[in-house]
C-alpha positions as CSV (number, residue, x, y, z in Angstrom):
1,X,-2.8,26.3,50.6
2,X,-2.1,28.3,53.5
3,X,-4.4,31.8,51.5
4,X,-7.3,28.9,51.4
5,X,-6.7,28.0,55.2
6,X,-6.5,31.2,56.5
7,X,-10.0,31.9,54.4
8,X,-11.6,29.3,55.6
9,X,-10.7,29.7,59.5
10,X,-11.5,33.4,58.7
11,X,-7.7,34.5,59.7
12,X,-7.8,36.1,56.7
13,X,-6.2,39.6,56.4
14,X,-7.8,42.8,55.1
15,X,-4.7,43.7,52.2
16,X,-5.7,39.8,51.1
17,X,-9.1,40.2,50.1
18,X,-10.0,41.2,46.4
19,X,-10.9,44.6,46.0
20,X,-14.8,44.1,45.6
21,X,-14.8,42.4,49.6
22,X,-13.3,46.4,50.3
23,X,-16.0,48.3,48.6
24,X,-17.3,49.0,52.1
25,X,-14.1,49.7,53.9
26,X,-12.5,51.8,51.2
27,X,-14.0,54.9,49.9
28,X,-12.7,56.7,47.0
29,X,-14.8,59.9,46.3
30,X,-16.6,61.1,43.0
31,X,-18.3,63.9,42.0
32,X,-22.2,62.2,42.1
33,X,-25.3,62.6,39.5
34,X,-28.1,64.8,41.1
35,X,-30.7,61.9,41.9
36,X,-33.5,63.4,40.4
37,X,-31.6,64.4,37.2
38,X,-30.2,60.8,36.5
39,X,-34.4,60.3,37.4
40,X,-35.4,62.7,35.0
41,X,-32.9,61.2,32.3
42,X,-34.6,57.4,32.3
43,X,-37.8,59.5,32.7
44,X,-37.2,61.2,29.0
45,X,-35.8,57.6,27.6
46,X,-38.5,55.8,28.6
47,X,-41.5,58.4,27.2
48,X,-38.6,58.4,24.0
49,X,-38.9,54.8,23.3
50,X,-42.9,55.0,23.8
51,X,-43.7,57.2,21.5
52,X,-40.3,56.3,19.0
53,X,-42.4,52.5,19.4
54,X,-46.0,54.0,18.8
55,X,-44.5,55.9,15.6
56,X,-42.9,52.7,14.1
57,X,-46.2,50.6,14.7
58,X,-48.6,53.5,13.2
59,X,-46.4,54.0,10.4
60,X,-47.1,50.1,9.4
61,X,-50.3,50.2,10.9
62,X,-52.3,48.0,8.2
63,X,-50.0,45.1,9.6
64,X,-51.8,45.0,12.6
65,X,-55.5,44.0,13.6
66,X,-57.0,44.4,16.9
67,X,-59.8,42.0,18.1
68,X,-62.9,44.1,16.0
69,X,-60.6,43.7,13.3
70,X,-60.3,47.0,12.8
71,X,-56.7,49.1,11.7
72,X,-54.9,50.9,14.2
73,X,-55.4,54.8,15.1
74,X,-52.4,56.4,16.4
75,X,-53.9,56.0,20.2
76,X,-53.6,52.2,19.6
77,X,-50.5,52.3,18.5
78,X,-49.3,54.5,21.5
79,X,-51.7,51.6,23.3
80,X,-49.6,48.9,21.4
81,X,-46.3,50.1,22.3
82,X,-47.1,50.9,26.2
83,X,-48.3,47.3,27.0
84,X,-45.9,45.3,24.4
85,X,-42.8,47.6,26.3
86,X,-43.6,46.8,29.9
87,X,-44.3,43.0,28.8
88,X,-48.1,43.1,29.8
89,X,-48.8,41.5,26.7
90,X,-52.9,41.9,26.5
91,X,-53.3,40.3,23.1
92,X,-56.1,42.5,22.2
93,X,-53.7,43.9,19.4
94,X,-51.5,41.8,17.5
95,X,-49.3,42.0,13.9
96,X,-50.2,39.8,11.5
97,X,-48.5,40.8,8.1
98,X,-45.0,39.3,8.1
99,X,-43.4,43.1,7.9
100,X,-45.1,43.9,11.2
101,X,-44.0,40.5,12.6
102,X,-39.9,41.1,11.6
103,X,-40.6,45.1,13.2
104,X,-41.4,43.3,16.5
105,X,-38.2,41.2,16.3
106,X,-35.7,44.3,15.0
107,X,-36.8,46.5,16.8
108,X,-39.3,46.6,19.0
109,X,-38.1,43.7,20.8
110,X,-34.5,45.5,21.6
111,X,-36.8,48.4,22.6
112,X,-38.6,46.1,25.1
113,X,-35.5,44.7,26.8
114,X,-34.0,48.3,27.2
115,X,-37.1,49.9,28.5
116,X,-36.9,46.9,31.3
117,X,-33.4,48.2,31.7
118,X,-34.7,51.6,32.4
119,X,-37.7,49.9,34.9
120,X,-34.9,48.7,37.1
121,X,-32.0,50.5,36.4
122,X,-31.8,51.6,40.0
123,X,-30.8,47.7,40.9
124,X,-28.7,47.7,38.0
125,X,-26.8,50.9,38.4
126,X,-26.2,49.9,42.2
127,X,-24.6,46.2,41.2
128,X,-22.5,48.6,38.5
129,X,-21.2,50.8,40.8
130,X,-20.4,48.2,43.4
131,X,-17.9,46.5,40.5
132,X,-17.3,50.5,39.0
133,X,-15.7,50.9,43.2
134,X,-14.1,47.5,43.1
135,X,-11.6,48.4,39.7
136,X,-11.0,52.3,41.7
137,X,-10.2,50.5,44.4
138,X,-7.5,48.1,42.3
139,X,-6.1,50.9,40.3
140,X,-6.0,53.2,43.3
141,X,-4.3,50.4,45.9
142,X,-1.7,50.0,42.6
143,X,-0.7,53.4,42.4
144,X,-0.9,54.8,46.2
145,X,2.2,56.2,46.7
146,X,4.2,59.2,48.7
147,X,0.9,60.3,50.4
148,X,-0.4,61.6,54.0
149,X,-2.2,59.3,56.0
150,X,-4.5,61.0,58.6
151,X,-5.4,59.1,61.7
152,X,-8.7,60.1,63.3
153,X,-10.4,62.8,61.5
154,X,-11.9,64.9,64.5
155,X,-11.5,68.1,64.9
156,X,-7.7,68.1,65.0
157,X,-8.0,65.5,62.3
158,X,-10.0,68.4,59.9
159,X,-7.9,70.9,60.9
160,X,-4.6,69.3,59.7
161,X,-6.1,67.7,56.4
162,X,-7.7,71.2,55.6
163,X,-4.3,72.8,56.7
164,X,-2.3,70.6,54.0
165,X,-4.9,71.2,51.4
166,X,-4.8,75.2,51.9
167,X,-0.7,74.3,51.3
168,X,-1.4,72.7,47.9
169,X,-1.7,69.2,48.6
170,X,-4.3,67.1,46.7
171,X,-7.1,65.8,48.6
172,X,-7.0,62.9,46.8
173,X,-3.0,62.5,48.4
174,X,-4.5,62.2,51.8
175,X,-6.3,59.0,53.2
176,X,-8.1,59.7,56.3
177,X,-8.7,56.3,58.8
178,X,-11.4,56.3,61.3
179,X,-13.8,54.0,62.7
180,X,-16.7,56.0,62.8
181,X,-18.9,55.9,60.0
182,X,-20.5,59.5,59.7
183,X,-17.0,61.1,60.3
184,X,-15.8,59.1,57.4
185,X,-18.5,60.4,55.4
186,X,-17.8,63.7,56.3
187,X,-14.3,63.2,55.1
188,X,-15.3,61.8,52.0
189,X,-17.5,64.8,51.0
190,X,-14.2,66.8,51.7
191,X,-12.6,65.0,48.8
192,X,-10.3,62.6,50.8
193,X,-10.0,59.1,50.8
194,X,-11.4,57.4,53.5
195,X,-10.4,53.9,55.4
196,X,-12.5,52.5,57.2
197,X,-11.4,50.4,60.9
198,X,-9.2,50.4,64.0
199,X,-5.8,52.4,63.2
200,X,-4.0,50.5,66.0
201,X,-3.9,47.4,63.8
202,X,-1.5,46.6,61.4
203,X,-3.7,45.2,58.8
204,X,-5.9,48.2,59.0
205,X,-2.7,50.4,58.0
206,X,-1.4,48.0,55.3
207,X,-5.0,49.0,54.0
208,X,-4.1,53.1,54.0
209,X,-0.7,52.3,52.5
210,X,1.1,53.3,55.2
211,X,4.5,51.4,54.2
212,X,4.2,53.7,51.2
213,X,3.2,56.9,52.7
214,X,5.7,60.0,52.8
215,X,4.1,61.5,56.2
216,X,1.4,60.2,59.2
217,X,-0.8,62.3,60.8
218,X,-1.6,61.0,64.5
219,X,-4.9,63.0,65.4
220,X,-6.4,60.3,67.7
221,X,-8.4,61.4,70.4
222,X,-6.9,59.2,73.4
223,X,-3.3,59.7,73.8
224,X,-3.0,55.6,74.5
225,X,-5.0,55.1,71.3
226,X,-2.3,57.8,69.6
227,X,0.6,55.6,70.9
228,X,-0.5,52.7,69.6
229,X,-1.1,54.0,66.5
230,X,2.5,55.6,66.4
231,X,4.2,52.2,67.4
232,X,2.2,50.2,64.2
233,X,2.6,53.4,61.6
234,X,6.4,53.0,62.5
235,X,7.0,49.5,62.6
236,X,5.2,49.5,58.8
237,X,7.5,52.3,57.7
238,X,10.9,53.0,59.1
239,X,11.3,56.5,56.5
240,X,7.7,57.7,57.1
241,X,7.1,61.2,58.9
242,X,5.1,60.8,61.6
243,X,3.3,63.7,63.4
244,X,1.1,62.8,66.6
245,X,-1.3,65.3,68.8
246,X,-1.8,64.4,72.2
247,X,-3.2,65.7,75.1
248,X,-1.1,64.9,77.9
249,X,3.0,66.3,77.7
250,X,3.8,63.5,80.4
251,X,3.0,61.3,77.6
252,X,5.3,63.3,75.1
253,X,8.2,60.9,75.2
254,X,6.4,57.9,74.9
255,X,5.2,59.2,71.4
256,X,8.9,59.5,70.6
257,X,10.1,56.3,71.6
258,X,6.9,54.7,69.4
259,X,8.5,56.5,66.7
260,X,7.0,59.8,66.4
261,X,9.5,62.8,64.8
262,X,7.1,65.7,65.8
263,X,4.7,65.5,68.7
264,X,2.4,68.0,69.4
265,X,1.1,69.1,72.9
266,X,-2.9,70.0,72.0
267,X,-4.1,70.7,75.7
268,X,-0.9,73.0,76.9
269,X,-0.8,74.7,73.1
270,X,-4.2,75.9,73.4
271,X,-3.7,76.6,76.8
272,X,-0.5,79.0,75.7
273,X,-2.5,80.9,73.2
274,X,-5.1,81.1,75.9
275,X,-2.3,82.7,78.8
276,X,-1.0,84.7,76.0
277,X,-4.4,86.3,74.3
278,X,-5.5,87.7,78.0
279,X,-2.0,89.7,77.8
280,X,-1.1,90.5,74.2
281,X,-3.8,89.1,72.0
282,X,-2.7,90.6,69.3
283,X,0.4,88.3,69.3
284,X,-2.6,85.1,69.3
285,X,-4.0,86.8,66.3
286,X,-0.5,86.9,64.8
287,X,-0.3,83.7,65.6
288,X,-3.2,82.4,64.5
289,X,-2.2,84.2,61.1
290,X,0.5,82.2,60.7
291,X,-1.0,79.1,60.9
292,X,-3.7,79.9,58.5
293,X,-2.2,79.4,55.0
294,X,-4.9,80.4,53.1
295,X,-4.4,84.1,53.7
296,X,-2.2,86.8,55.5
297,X,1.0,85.6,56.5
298,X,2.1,81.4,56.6
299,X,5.4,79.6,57.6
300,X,6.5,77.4,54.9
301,X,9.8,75.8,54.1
302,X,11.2,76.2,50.7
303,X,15.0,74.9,48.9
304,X,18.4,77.5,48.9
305,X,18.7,79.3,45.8
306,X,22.0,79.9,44.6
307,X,22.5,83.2,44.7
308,X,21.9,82.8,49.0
309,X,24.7,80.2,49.3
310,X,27.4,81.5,51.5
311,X,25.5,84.5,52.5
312,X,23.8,84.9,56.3
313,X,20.0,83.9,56.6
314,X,19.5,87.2,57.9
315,X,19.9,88.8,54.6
316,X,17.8,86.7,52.1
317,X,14.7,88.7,50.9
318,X,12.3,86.3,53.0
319,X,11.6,86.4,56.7
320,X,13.6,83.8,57.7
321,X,13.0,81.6,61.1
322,X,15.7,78.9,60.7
323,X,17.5,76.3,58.9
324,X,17.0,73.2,58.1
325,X,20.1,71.2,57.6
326,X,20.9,67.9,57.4
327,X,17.4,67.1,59.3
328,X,18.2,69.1,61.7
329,X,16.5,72.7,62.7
330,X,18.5,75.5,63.6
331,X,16.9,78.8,64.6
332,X,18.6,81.7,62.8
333,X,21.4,83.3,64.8
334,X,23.0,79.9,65.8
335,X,26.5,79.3,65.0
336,X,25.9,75.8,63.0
337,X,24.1,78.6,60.2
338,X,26.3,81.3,60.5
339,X,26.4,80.8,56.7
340,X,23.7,79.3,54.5
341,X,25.4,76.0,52.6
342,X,23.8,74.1,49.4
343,X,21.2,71.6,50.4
344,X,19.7,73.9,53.0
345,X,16.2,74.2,53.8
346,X,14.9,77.9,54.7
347,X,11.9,77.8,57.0
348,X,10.4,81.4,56.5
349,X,7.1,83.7,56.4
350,X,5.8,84.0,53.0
351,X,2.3,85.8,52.4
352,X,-1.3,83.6,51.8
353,X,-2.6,83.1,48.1
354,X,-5.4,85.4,49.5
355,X,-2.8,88.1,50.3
356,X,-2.0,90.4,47.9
């Protein structure tokens, strides 16, 4: 009773409407059909069936009569076919032997209804692929698990989803929410899953699967809109990651007490890179290194192996930066990590795939 109220006073929220109402808020990508070959292929099956039609009737031809009552050349049985398969139905040629009669029920008459098929299979393939998005939809809503959700997909918003996929995550693991319709498309041709709507609402989130979602990216473009954000990822998942950009640092602790672990000063880190590259820019370019994954040099984070155990972090065969223990990062040369311990994380440099 209270599902039917709520549907009827339109209170009705977005995780409680069947899977076809979200065709147009969810989008799940797909490799698509060229348009002109899936043109060209109804093309062939309709020329196909004309002449596969014309064959049948010629090959029976002395069961037909047209109105001189003369038999049937092959051009009248290509005639024949062509206005008996598009239903214009002249009359000028008809079968009159009761062979020629059962044809036209076996098998022309199957021929007729899928050549109409073909005639408006553009209607047909769009009310398919409507239902075809509704079941991705279910099965993907059933399964949506330990993945990154990526709020606003701007430039910082790109940059991070094209940062984790250059890392080895799956594009299909990362659901990008946005309210703007061409940046969602955008995302979608990227491969990512896209929700459409307001990312400061609750039942907007629900949608993304944030209460299942290992890690949040907060790439809004106003810091009040970030906050927001931050305060309804949290309250949805206490365990979930949650990384926010914003522009402002005097608004750096408000992102922590909404519940952000990382928060990431966009205006004052360019700014840095900006101070540093008119001094040393080949530090910048180091930098900039670093942060591309996909070649040179990368910081990544891998598990103790253990031979390392017990040993100083300084002397593992990896660059390494610092220590992640117990949640907590320590840079190397701190006293907490005098001595690497099982269950350690090593943040190092390892080299890009497209460094050999």
């Amino acid at each position: 009773m209270p599902s039917r109220l709520r549907r009827r006073f339109g209170s009705e929220t977005l995780t409680e409407r069947p899977e076809y109402a979200l065709v147009g808020i969810i989008k799940i990508p797909e490799t698509q059909n060229s348009p002109g070959r899936a043109i060209g292929r109804r093309v062939v099956f309709a020329v196909c069936a004309l002449f596969f039609t014309a064959i049948v009737v010629w090959l029976d031809r002395g069961g037909y009569r047209d109105a001189q009552d003369n038999e049937l050349s092959f051009l009248d049985s290509l005639y024949y076919s062509a206005v008996t398969l598009s239903t214009t139905g002249y009359g000028d040629i008809t079968p009159i032997s009761p062979g020629a009669r059962l044809m036209n029920v076996l098998i022309i008459t199957p021929l007729r209804v899928l050549f109409l098929i073909v005639l408006i299979g553009t209607t047909l393939e769009v009310l398919t692929e409507r239902s075809r998005q509704a079941l991705k939809i279910q099965r993907w809503r059933n399964k949506l698990r330990n993945h990154t959700v990526v709020v606003g997909y701007g430039t910082k918003g790109r940059t991070a989803a094209a940062a984790m996929i250059a890392d080895g995550v799956k594009p299909a693991d990362i659901v990008v929410v946005d309210e703007n319709a061409a940046v969602l498309d955008t995302a979608a041709a990227d491969g990512l899953v896209t929700v459409r709507g307001d990312a400061t609402k609750s039942d907007v989130l629900r949608l993304a699967g944030v209460a299942h979602a290992a890690s949040i990216v907060i790439a809004a473009s106003r810091d009040d809109t970030a906050a927001l954000a931050t305060l309804s990822a949290r309250e949805l998942n206490k365990n979930a990651k949650i990384v926010a950009s914003i522009r402002n640092s005097e608004n750096t602790h408000l992102m922590q007490q909404s519940g952000a672990n990382s928060v990431v000063v966009s205006s004052e880190t360019a700014g840095r890179l900006l101070g540093l590259a008119t001094m040393t820019p080949t530090v910048v370019e180091m930098i900039e290194d670093l942060l591309t994954p996909d070649e040179g040099y990368a910081i990544a984070e891998r598990e103790v192996d253990p031979t390392e155990t017990g040993g100083s972090p300084a002397h593992t065969a990896d660059i390494v930066l610092g220590v992640v223990r117990d949640g907590t990062l320590y840079r190397v040369g701190d006293a907490e990590v005098e001595a690497i311990e099982a269950g350690d994380r090593l943040l190092y440099v390892r080299r890009g795939p497209g460094d050999k």
